[in-house]
N, C-alpha and C positions, 0 to 999 in steps of 0.2 A: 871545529876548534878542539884542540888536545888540552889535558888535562893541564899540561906546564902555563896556557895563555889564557887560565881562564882566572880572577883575581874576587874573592870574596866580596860582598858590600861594604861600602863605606860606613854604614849605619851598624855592622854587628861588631860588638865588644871583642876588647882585644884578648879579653878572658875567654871568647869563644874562636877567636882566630889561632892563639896561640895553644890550644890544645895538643895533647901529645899524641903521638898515636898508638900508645899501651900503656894501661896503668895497671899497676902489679903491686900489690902490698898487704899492708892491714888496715882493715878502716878508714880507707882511702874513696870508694869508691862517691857516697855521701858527700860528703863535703867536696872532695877532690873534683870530681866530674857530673855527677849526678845533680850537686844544688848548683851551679853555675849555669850548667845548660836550663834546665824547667826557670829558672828566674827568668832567663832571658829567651826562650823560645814562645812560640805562638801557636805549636802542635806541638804533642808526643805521641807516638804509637809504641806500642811495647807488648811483645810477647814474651809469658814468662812461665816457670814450673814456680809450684808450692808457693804462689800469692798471697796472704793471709790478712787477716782484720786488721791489725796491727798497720802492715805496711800500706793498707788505706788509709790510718789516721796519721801515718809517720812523714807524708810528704810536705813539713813545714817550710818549705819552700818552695814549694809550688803552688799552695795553695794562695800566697794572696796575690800571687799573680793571675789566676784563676779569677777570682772575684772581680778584679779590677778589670777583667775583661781582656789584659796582656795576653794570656794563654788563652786561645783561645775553645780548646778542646785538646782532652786526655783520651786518646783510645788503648783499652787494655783487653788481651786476651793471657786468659792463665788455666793453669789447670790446678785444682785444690781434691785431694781426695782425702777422708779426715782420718779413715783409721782404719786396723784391719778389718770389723766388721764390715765397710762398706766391700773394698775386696770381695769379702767373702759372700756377698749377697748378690751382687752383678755378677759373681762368675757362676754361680749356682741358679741364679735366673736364667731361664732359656726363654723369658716374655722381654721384647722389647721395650711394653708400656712400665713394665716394673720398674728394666733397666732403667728408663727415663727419667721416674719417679726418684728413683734413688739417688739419681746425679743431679736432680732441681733439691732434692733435700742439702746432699753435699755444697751446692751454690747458696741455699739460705743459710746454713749454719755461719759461712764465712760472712754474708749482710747483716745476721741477725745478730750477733756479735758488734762489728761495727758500726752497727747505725744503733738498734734497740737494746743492746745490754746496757742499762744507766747504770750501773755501779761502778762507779769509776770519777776522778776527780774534776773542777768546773772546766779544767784545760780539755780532758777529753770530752766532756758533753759539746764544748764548744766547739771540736771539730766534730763530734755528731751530726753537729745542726748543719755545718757546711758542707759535708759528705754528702746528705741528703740534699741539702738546698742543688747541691753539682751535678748529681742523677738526676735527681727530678728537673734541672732546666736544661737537660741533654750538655750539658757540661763534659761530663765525665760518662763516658760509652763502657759497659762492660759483658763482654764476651765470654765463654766458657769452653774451652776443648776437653774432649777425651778421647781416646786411642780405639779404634771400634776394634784392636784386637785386645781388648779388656776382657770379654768372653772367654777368650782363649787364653789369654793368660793373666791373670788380674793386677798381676805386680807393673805391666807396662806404663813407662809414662811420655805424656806430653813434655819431652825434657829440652824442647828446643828455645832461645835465648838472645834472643835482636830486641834493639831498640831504636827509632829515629826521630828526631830532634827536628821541628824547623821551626825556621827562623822569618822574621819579613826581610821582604826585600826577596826572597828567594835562594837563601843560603839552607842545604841541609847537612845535619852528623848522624850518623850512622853508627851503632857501635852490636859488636859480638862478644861472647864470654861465658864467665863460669858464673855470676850475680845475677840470684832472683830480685824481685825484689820486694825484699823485705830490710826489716831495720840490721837485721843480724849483716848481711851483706853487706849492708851501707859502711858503716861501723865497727863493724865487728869481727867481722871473716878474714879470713886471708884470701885475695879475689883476683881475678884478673879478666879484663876489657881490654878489646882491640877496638881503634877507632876510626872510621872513615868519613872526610869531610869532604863535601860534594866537590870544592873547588879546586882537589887533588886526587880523588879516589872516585870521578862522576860513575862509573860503571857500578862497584862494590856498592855506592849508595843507593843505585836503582837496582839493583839485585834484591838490596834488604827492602824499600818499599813494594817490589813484587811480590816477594816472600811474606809480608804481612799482610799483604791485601791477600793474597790467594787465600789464607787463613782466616781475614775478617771475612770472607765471602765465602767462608765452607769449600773451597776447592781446595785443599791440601788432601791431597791421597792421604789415607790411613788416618785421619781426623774427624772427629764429629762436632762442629763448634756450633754453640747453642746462644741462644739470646735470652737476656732477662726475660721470665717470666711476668707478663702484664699483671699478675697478681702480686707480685714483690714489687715492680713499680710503681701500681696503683698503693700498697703500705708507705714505700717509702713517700709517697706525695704527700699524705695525710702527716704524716710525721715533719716533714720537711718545712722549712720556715717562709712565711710569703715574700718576706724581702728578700733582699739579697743581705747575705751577711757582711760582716768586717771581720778585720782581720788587725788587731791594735797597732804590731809590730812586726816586721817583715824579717823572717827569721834568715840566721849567714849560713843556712843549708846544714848545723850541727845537731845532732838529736838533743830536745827536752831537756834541761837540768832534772833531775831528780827530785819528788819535792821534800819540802823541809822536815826535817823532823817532826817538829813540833805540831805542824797538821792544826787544825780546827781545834777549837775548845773541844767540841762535843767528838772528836773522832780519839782525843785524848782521854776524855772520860770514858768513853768504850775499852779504851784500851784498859785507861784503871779499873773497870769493874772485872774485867775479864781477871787482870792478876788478882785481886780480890778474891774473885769465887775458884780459886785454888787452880788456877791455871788453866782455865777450861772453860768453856761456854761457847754459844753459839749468836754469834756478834748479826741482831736484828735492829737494822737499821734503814729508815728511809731512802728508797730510791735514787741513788745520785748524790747521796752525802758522804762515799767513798767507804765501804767494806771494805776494798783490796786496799787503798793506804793505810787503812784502819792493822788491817793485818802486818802489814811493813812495819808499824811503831813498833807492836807488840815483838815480831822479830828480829827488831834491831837491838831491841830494851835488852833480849834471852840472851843474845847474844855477845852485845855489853855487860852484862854480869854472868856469862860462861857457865851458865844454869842446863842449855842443850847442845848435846853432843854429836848431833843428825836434827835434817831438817826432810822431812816427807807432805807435797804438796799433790792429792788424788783430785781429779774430778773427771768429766765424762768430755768426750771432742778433741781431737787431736791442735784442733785451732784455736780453742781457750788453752790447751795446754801448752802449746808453743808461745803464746799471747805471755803466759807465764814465764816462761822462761826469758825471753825477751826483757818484762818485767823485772825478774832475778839480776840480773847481768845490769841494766841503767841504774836501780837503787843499791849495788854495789851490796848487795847480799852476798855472791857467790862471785866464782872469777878470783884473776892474780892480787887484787886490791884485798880482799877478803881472808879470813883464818879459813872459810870454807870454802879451799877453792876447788874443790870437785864438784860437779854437777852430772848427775849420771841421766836420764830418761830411758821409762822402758813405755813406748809406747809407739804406734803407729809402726816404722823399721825400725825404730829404736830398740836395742836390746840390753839394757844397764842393770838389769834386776840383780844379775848374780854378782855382777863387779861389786856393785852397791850392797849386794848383805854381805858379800866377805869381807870387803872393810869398808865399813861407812863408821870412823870415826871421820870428825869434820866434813862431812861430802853432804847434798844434796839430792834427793831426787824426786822426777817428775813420774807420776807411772799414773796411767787409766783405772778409773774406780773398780773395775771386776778383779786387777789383779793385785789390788792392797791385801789378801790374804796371804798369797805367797809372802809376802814381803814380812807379815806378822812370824809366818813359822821362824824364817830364818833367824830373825833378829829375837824372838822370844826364846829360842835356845843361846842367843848368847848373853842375855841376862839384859839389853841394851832397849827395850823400849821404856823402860823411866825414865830417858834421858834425853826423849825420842820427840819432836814437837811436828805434830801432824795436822795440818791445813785439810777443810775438804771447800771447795769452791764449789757453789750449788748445792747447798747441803739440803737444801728440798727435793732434790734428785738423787740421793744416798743411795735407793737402790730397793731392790725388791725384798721379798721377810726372808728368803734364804740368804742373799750374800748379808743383810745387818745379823744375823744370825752366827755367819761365818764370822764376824768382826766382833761379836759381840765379849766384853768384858778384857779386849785385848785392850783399850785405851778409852778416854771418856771424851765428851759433849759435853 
């Protein structure tokens, strides 16, 4: 039978018949194609670069299909490497058990973020609970590549990017492109997907299911793809919830509103003590009652009253610090809506240190905890850190007695 005589099922949505076959834009890819397919499919397989904790808690449309039993299984392989350190310790390793070591650390940072960092507001704990509940009842399959020419050159990556959709009944979509997936790509990016639908493109379709499977089964030349660790699945079980979760309302595939200003009584009274104690303090607060919105009041207030002139947010993980950033861009901190719409990053290949101190009036930036000294020289020669409002996330992890020592007296806690 050729591809012209063969006619989709009567049972798939005319949302998933009438698909295009390239979507090209901004912000498109989310809402456009992404939440339409996972509402209504019953697989997904997806191979993808730079995965993050984020884009595990961002797929609000596929998840209460998930639960309901609709979807039936998510298979994901991705590759996450967090920053240069890691680089620079697998390519300096000539032990294979190290290498290994290294790349199950890099796969827990990405889990341990997503499922066990509680700081965060009751909408993220609550997809906590069902991220976990998804892994632990084989829900949700999650795979790991690296490039074994990583030795040889540490900068290589896993940058390959298919995805396929199916449907009951026996209908598949198949798509290629330039969208990892993350919230940024959804939303955000300017992206583009090509799309192949089985009951026009049968070959291209089975081409991508070969090409995943080769992947999910370690046969891709030049790959090393790993499986959760039994010791991160046996954590996630313990944490994970015995029922099956719900899900209140079935989201139209657009990210999170942002939340409100006004936040919690008690995340507002952190905030007011904090301006109280002369702009400064170290905001300790219970597990899960929201730090990081806690810090959003406080930088929305600075910024409504035009008190700072730079925003500098340091912590350790290229995956919390992207998590940030993502963050920055949905509560309309930084970006075109914003007075500060530069947002610079010098972390992981990011390299924004120097844009960012020659002029960082109104800008943003995201930089890894070791290299907040540079960032003091530049700007304490231009008279600009008074003006300067500087976030550390995990300030339990600030750092050893030389780098606070480096830092010390340039700004307060």
């Amino acid at each position: 039978m050729s591809n012209e005589d063969i006619e989709p099922a009567a049972s798939l949505p005319n949302e998933i018949k009438d698909l295009k076959r390239e979507y090209r834009g901004t912000g498109i890819m989310g809402p456009v194609f992404w939440g339409p397919c996972l509402k209504h499919c019953v697989k997904y397989q997806r191979i993808t670069c730079y995965f993050t904790s984020k884009g595990l808690l961002d797929w609000t449309q596929a998840l209460p299909g998930l639960i309901r039993g609709e979807l039936e299984l998510i298979q994901l392989v991705f590759y996450q490497l967090n920053d240069q350190s890691d680089w620079d310790a697998i390519h300096e390793s000539q032990d294979p058990e190290i290498a290994r070591r290294l790349r199950e650390e890099q796969v827990e940072e990405v889990l341990n973020l997503a499922i066990f960092n509680k700081d965060d507001d009751q909408n993220t704990a609550k997809r906590q609970q069902v991220l976990a509940w998804l892994i632990a009842n084989h829900k949700l399959e999650l795979r790991f590549a690296f490039p074994k020419n990583n030795a040889v050159n540490p900068f290589a990556l896993m940058h390959e990017k298919l995805g396929i959709f199916y449907f009951k009944d026996g209908d598949q979509v198949s798509f290629m492109g330039s969208p990892n997936e993350t919230y940024m790509a959804g939303f955000e990016n300017h992206e583009a997907g090509y799309v192949f639908k089985s009951w026009v493109d049968k070959e291209r379709v089975e081409d991508a299911k070969l090409s995943f499977l080769n992947t999910w089964e370690n046969k891709s030349s030049g790959l090393e793809v790993t499986e959760l660790s039994q010791e991160m699945l046996d954590r996630i079980k313990v944490v994970a919830p015995p029922d099956r979760p719900t899900i209140d309302e079935e989201s139209d595939g657009s990210p999170p509103e942002p939340e409100e200003p006004a936040g919690w009584p008690h995340k507002q009274a952190a905030a007011e003590a904090w301006f109280n104690n002369n702009h400064a303090g170290i905001l300790e607060m219970a597990t899960g009652t929201g730090k990081t919105s806690t810090a959003f009041l406080i930088i929305k207030r600075l910024l409504k009253e035009k008190t700072i002139d730079r925003i500098i947010l340091t912590m350790e993980g290229k995956d919390l610090l992207n998590q940030w950033y993502e963050d920055l861009l949905k509560q309309k901190i930084t970006g075109k809506d914003s007075p500060f719409r530069r947002i610079f990053r010098h972390y992981g290949d990011h390299r924004g240190l120097n844009k960012f101190v020659t002029d960082s009036q109104h800008a943003t930036l995201l930089i890894s905890r070791p290299q907040l000294k540079d960032v003091f020289i530049g700007l304490e020669k231009r008279g600009e850190l008074a003006t300067t409002l500087i976030v550390h996330d995990e300030v339990h992890e600030l750092g050893s007695a030389s780098h606070r020592k480096e830092i010390a007296g340039k700004h307060r806690l």
